[in-house]
C-alpha positions as CSV (number, residue, x, y, z in Angstrom):
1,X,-0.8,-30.6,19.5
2,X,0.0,-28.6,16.0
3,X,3.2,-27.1,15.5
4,X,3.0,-24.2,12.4
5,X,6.3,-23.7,10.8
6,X,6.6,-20.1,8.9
7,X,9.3,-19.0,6.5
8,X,9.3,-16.3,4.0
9,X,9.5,-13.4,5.1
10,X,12.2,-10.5,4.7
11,X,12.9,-6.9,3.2
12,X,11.6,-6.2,-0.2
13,X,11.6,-3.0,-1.9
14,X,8.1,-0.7,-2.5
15,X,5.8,-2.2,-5.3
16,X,7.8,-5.5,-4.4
17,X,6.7,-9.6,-4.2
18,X,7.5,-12.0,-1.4
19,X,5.7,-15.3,-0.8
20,X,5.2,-16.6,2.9
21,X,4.9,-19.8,3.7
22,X,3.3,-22.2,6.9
23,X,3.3,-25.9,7.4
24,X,1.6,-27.7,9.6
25,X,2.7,-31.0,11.4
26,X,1.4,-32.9,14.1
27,X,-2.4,-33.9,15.1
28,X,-3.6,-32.9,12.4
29,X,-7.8,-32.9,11.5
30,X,-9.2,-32.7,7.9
31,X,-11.2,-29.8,8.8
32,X,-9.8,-26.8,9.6
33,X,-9.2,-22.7,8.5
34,X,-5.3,-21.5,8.1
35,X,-4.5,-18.1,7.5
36,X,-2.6,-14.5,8.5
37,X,-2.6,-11.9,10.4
38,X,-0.1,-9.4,11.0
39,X,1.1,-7.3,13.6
40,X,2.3,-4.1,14.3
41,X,4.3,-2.8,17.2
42,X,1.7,-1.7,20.2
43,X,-1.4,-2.9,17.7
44,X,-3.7,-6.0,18.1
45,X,-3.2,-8.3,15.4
46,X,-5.5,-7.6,12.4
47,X,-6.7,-10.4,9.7
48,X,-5.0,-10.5,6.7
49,X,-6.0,-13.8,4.4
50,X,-7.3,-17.0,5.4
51,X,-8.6,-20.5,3.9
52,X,-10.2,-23.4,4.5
53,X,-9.2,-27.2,3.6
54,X,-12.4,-26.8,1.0
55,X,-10.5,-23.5,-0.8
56,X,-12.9,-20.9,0.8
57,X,-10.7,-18.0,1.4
58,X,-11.4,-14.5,3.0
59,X,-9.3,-11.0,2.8
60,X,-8.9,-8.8,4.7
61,X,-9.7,-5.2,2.8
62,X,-6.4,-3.4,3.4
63,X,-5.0,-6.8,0.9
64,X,-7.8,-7.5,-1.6
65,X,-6.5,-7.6,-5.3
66,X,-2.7,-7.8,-3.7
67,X,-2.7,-10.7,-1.6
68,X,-3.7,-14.3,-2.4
69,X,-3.8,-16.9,0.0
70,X,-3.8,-20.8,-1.7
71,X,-3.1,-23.8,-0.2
72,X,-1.6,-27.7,-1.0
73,X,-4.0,-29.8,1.5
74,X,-1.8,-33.2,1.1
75,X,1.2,-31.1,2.5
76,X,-0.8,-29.6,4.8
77,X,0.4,-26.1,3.6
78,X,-0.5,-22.5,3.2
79,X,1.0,-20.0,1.1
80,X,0.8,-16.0,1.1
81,X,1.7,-14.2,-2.3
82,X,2.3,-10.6,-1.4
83,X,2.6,-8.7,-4.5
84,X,3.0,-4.5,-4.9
85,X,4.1,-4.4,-1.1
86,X,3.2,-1.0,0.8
87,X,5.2,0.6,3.8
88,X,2.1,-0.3,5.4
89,X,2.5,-3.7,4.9
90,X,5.5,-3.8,7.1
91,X,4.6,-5.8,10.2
92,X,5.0,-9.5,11.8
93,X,2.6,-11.7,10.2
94,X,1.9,-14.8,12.0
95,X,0.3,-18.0,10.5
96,X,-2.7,-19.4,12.1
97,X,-4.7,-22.8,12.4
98,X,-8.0,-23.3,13.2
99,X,-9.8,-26.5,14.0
100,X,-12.9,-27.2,16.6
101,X,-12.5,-25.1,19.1
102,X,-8.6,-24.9,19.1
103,X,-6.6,-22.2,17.7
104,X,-2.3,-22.6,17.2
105,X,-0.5,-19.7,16.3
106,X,3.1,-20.2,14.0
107,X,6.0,-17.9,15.9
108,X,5.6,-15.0,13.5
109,X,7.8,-13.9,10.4
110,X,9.0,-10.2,9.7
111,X,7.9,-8.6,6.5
112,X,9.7,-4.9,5.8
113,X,9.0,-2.8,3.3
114,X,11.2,-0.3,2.4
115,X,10.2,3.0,0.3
C-alpha cells in the first residue's frame, strides 16, 4: 500500500504564489508517474501537472507557463509551484501516484484564490 501526504495549500491573493507539496511513503516502486489534478465542486477532476521518476513532466493547458511540477526522487517527493494564481484556479487539488496498474490518490488540499 502507498500512503500520499499533501500540504500546501491555502488562500493567496490574485497574481499570487503557493507551492504544494506530496510525499510518498510505503511500498514504494522505482517506476512510477506523480502528479495533480484538481477539483471543483460538482466537476470531474481535471489534470493539472504530472511527472515521472525519469523527470518527464506533462501540463495540463489551462497551467502551462504558470505551473511547474519537479520532483526529489530520493525523498520520494513532488512539488507544485503555482505562480500568478487565477480565481479559476480555486479548487481541491489532489496528489496522485501511479505505478503498474495501481493508482493512490493523497486526501486532497484546498487552493483559494481570492480577486
Amino acid at each position: 500500500q502507498v500512503q500520499l501526504e499533501e500540504a500546501g495549500g491555502g488562500l493567496v491573493q490574485t497574481g499570487g504564489s503557493l507551492r504544494l507539496y506530496c510525499a510518498a511513503s510505503g511500498s514504494l516502486v522505482s517506476i512510477w508517474t506523480m502528479g495533480w489534478h484538481r477539483q471543483y465542486p460538482g466537476k470531474q477532476r481535471e489534470l493539472v501537472a504530472t511527472t515521472t521518476n525519469y523527470g518527464i513532466t506533462y501540463y495540463g493547458n489551462a497551467v502551462k507557463g504558470r505551473f511547474t511540477i519537479s520532483r526529489n526522487n530520493a525523498l520520494n517527493t513532488v512539488y507544485l509551484q503555482m505562480n500568478d494564481l487565477q480565481p479559476e484556479d480555486t479548487a481541491v487539488y489532489y496528489c496522485s501516484r501511479r505505478d503498474g496498474a495501481n493508482t493512490y490518490w493523497g486526501q486532497g488540499t484546498q487552493v483559494t484564490v481570492s480577486s
